[in-house]
N, C-alpha and C positions, 0 to 999 in steps of 0.2 A: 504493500500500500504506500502512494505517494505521502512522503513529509511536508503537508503545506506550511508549518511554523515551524523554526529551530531558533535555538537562543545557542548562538554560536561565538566562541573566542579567537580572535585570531594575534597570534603574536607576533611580532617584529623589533627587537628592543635596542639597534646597534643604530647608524649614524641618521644625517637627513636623507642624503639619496637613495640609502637602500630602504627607509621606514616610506618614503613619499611612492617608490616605487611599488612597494607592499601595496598601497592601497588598490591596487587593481585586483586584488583579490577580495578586498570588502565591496568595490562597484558588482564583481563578478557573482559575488556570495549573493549580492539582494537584488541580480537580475536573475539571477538562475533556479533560489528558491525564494518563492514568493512568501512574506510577512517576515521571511528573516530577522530575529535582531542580532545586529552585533557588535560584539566588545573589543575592544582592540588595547594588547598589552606592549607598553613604548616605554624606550626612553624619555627619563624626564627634558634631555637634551632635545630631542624631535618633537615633544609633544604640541607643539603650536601648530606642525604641520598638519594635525588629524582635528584639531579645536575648533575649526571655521568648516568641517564637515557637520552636512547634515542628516548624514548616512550611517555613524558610529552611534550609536545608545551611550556609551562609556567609554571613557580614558581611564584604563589602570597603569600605575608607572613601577619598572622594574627596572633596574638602573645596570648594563651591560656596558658601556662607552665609558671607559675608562676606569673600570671598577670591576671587583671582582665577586659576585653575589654568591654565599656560602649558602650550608646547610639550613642555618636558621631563615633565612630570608626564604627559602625554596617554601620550607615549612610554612610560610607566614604567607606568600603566596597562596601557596597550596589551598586554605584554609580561605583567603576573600574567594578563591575561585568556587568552594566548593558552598559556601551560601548562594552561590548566584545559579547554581543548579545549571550550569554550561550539557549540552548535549554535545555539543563537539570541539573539539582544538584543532587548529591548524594554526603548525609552529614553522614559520619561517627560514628563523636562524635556529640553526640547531643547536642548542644551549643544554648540556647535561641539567641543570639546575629549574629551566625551564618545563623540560619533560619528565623531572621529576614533580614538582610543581602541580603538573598535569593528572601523572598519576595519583600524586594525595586525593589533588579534589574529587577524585572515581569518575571524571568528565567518560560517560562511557565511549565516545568516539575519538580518537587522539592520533592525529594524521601530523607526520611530518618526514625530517630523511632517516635512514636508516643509522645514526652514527650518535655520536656523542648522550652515551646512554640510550640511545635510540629503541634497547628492547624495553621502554618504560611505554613507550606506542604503541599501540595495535593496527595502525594503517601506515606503513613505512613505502617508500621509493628510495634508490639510491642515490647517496645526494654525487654528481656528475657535474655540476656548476662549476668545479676546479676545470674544468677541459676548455669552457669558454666557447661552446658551439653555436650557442642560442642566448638571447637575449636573456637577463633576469625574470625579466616581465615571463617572455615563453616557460621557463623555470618554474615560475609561480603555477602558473596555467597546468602544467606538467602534473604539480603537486595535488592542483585541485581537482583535478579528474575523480581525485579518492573522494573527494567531498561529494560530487557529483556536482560541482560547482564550475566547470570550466566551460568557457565562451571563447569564438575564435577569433572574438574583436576587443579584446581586452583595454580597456581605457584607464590613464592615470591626469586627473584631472585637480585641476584646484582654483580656488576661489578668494576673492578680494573684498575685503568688506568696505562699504563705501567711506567710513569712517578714518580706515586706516589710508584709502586714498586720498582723502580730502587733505592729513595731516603731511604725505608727501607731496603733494599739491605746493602745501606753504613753505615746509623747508626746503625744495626745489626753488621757488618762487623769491626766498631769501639769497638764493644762489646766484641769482640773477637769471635761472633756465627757467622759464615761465611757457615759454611756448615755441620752445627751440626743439626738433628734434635728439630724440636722446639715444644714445648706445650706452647699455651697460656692461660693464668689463668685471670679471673677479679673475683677481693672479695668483691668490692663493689656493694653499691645498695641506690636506694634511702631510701629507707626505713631500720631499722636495724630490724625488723621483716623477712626480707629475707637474713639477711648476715649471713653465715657459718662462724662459730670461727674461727678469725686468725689466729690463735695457731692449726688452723687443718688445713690450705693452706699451714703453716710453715711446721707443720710434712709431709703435704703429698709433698708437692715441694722437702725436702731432701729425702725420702722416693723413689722420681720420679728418682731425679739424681743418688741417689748411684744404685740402681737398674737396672736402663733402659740407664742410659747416656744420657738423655736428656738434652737439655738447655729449659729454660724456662725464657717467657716474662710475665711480670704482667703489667696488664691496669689500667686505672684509669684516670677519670678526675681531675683537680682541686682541688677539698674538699677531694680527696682521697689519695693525697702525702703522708701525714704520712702514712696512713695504706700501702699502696703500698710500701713504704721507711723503715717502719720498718720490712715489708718480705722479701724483697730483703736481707734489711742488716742480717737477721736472719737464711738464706734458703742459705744462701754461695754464691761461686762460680757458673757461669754459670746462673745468674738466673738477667734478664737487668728487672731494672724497667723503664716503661717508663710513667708514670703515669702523669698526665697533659702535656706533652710532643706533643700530638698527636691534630690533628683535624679529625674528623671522616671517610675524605678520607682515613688520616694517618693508624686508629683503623682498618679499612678497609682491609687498606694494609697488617697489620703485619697478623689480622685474616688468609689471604688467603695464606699465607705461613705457619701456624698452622700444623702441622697434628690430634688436638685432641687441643677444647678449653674445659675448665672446669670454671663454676664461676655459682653465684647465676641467681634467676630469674632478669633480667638484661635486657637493650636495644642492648648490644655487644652479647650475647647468640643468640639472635635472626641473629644479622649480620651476624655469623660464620656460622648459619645453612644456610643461604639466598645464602653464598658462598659455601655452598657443604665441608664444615668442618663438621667432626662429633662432636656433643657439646655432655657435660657431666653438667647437669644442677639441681642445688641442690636446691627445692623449702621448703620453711616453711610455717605457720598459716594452719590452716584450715578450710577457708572462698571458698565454690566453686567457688563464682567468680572472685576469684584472684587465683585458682588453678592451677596446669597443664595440668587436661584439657582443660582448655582455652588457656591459655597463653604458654605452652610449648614450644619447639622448631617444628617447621614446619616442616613436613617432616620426611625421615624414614632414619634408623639408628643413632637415639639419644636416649641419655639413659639418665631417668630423676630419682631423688631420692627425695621422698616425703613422709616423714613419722609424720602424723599427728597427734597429741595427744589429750585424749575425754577427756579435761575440762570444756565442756559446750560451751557456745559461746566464740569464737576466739577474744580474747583483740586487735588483731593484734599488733602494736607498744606499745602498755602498757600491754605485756603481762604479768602477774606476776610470772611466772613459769623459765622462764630467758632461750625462748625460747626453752625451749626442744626440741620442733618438731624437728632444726636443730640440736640438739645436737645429735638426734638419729642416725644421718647418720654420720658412722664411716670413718676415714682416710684407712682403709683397703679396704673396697667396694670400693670407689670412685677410690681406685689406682687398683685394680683389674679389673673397667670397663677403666678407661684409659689402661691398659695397654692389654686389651680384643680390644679395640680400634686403637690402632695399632697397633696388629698381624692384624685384620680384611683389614687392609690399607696395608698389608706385609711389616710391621717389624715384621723379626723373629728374629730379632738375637738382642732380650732382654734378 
């Protein structure tokens, strides 16, 4: 007999891009069984991404991004999960602590990959995402079959609240960018295995303005002031740092006023694509499961640049070649497909 109601959990607890990606599994979950609710367990670091959904019933926060959650917390988990009477889990990241979690609360359905304590599940696939063949998203899709949850249009989507617009309105406005075309740029990443030389955001941000007239916004949290601080000061006029400034509604915000974002592989690249911005997305190393076939921007009309180099196995962060892969991607390409990018949006009159 068909399940027309399920109170369903879905977990995802590590950074933005892979938690913002996840939700194409909650769109999937409540197209595919009808009156679904569901809950979704996050990081407290991503949580804003899922907050401005009107699709989640609940944010629960389990903290995996930079932290290490023990027995007790599994336990403590375990126990909100198991008052809310969950009929199924689908666990994303495979987290021993998580799928124990699962099995306390006797969720009698508990889908996720086969590994990291993985026999605490009773619907396992093997997790094969290290190979880098298929997108995340497909990944996801992959997992949900066991739910009976999988669509062959999978969407990752997000939304802007007017409020949060309004307030980037003004401090844009304080800018002097009021009604200038904008490009937004992020040069950070966590990793410096993925970040594109400064000194080539710098050429190509002046390269964007004397050319196109554009104003340009550069992102960045916290640990990325300076870098974001010394391109602004470096790239002129017309170019707002806003760099630890913002909370991810904010990042949100400015995204969806973008006409063309450009930065490395990133948790904000992903956002921009989720808003129907076209991104411009510069990957390094060449390890496939950190590639752009996986990890890329979602969705169609993005242009990614990845040019990998054959030194044998990929150092990633201690590479010794001083990142070539990204040095191979020149400030001409990257401005030639921005500015390919908005003709395609109609600007013509670059």
């Amino acid at each position: 007999m068909e399940i027309v109601r399920k109170n369903i959990v879905i977990f995802r607890t590590d950074r933005i891009g892979e938690v913002l990606l996840a939700t194409a599994a909650v769109d999937s979950v409540k197209r595919a069984v009808p009156g679904a609710s569901v809950t979704f367990v996050t990081s407290g670091y991503s949580r804003d991404i899922l907050s401005v959904r009107g699709d989640i019933k609940e944010i629960l926060i389990f903290d995996t991004v930079g932290k290490k959650p023990g027995m007790i917390s599994a336990v403590k988990l375990g126990l909100e999960l198991r008052r809310r009477r969950f009929d199924e889990a689908i666990v994303l990241n495979p987290q021993k602590y998580l799928h124990l979690a699962c099995f306390l609360a006797g969720i009698p359905s508990r889908i996720g990959y086969g590994r990291k304590w993985g026999f605490l599940l009773n619907k396992t696939i093997p997790d094969t995402r290290g190979e880098g063949a298929r997108h995340e998203v497909e990944y996801t899709m992959e997992l949900l079959k066991l739910a009976g949850a999988y669509v062959a249009d999978p969407r990752v989507l997000m939304s802007v609240r007017a409020d949060e617009s309004d307030k980037i309105d003004v401090l844009l406005g304080k800018e002097g960018i009021d009604r200038d075309l904008l490009v937004v740029i992020h040069p950070g990443a966590s990793n410096p295995a993925k970040k594109w030389p400064k000194e080539r955001y710098i050429q190509l941000i002046r390269k964007l303005k004397e050319r196109t007239g554009v104003a340009v916004a550069v992102l960045g949290d916290e640990k990325e002031r300076e870098l974001a601080g010394e391109i602004r000061e470096r790239s002129g006029n017309k170019t707002v740092d806003l760099a630890g400034k913002l909370d991810l509604k904010g990042v949100a915000a400015v995204l969806k006023k973008a006409a063309v974002f450009i930065g490395n592989d990133s948790g904000p690249a992903h956002m921009a694509a989720a808003l129907g911005v076209p991104v411009i997305s510069i990957f390094g190393r060449n390890i496939p499961g950190a590639g752009p076939k996986r990890w890329g921007p979602w969705g169609k009309g993005h242009i990614v640049f990845h040019k990998p180099c054959d030194h044998g196995v990929c150092l990633d962060d201690k590479c010794p070649y001083g990142y070539e892969c990204l040095c191979n991607v020149s400030v001409d390409e990257v401005f030639a497909a921005a500015v390919g990018s908005l003709c395609k949006r109609g600007v013509n009159d670059l």
